[in-house]
N, C-alpha and C positions, 0 to 999 in steps of 0.2 A: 500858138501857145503863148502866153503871158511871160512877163519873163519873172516873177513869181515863182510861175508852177517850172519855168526852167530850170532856175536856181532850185527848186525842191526835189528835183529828179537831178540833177549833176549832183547837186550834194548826197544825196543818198547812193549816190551811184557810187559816188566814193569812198561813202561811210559803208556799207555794204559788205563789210569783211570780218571773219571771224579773228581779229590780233588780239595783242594781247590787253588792251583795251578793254575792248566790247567784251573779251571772259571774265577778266576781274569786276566789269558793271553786274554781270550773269551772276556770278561766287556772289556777291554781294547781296544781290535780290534774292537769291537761294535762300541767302542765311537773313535775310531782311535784316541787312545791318548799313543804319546810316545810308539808305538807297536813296532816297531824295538829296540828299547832300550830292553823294557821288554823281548823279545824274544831270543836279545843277551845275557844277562843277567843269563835269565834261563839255555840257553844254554851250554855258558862257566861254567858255573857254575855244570852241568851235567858232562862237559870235564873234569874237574879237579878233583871233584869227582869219576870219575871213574877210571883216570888213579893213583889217591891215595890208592886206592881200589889196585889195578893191582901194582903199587910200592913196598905198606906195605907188599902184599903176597909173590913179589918175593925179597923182602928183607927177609922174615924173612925162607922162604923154606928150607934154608941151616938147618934153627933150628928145624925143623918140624920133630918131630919123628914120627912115624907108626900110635902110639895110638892117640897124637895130630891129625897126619891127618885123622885117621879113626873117631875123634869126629867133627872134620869141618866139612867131609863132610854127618856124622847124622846129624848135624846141618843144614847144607843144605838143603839135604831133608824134614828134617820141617817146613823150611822157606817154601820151595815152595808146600809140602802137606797146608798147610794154607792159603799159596798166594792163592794157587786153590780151598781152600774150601769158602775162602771169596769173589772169584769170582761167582763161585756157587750161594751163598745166598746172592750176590749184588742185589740192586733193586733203580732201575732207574727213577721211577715212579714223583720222586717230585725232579728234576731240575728245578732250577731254575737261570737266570742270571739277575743282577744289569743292567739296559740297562737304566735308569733313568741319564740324561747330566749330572752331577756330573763331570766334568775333573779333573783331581788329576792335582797338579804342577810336574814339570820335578823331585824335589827334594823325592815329596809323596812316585813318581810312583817308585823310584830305592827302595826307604827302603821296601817298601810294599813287591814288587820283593823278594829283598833280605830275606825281612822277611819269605814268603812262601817258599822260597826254604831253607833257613839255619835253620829255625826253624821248619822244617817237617823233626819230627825225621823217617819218612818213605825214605828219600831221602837217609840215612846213609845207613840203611838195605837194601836198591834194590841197591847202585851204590856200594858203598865201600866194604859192607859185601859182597852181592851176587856175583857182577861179580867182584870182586878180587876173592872169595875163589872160585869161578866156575871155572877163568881160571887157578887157580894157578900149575894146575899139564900140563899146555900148554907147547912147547917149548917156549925160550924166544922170537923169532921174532912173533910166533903164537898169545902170549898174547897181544901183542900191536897190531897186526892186527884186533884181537881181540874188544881191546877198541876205537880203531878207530872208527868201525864198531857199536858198541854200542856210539858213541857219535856224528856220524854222523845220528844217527837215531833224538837222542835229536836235533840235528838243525831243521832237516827235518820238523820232527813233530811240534816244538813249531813257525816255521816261516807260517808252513802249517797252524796252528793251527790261531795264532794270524792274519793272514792277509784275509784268508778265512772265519774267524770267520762269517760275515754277511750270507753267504751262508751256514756254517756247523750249525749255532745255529740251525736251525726250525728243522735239523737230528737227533742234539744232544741232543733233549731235548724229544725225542722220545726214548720210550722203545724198540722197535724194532733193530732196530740200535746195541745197547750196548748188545744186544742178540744174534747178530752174531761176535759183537767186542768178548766177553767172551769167544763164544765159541770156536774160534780162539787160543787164550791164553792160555782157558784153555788143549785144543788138544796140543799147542806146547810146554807148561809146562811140562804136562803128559810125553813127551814123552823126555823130559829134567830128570824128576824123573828117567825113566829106565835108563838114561846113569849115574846118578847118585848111582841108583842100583848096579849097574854093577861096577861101582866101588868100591863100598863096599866089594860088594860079592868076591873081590881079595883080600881083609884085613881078610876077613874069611875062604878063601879056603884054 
């Protein structure tokens, strides 16, 4: 696999979740209000997040002694044993979307935007934490391929998401759906822990 297309499946893997976020993108495309804005917005704001993520690590790698690194990537591992236990015992059952005409102004829709994405302290933990410390043992051209790959997903997704909305809501708001979304994530997580493993298991051999 490329590490393109890896970065494009981690990232999605991550963005993959119904918060409140990706409803307010949905409400928005509903009411086809200011949906390209909000989409760019999330977007870029994904991009920049990620590759901060991808800077800080390979700035500081130089400093990164063994035990340092062997605790990032416990920590790692955590993160994503939890990401995947919270998938597990996600339940989907009471979505709901604001589809009542309420049009926000051009001014609302950017602070609200902004406000979901900078003030979801989960957007720190999946863009900067995760895929900085995930690629941080990459070569340097691999890591920006890398985040590329994870920040073209974020386009993909939040353009796909917000302009389709009319057609994806009656999906998304089905349990079925978000049952084979999980178990997707959770398969390609899982098998993100083993390479994770594996890395460990060379700080202790």
């Amino acid at each position: 696999m490329s590490f393109i297309g890896l970065g494009f499946l981690t990232g999605l893997s991550l963005i993959l979740a119904l918060g409140a976020q990706n409803i307010f993108v949905i409400e928005q495309g509903l009411k086809k209000n200011y949906i390209f804005m909000v989409c760019l917005i999330c977007s870029i704001s994904d991009l920049i997040l990620i590759f901060l993520g991808i800077y800080l690590f390979d700035f500081f790698e130089g400093y990164l002694s063994e035990t340092v690194e062997f605790i990032l990537n416990l920590l790692l591992l955590v993160f994503l044993v939890h990401f995947i236990f919270g998938k597990i015992k996600s339940k989907y059952q009471n979505i709901t979307f604001d589809e009542k005409q309420i049009i926000l102004s051009f001014k609302s829709v950017i602070v609200k935007t902004l406000g979901f994405t900078y003030l979801n302290p989960h957007v720190y933990s999946d863009t900067v934490f995760f895929l900085g410390n995930f690629s941080k043992n990459f070569a340097f051209q691999n890591k920006y391929y890398f985040g590329l790959g994870a920040a073209l997903s974020s386009f993909a997704f939040f353009f796909l998401l917000g302009y389709l909305s009319k057609s994806f809501s009656k999906y998304l708001k089905g349990e079925k759906i978000w049952k084979y979304i999980n178990n997707f994530i959770i398969l390609f997580m899982s098998c993100l822990c083993v390479y994770i493993i594996n890395d460990l298991y060379k700080f202790i051999a």
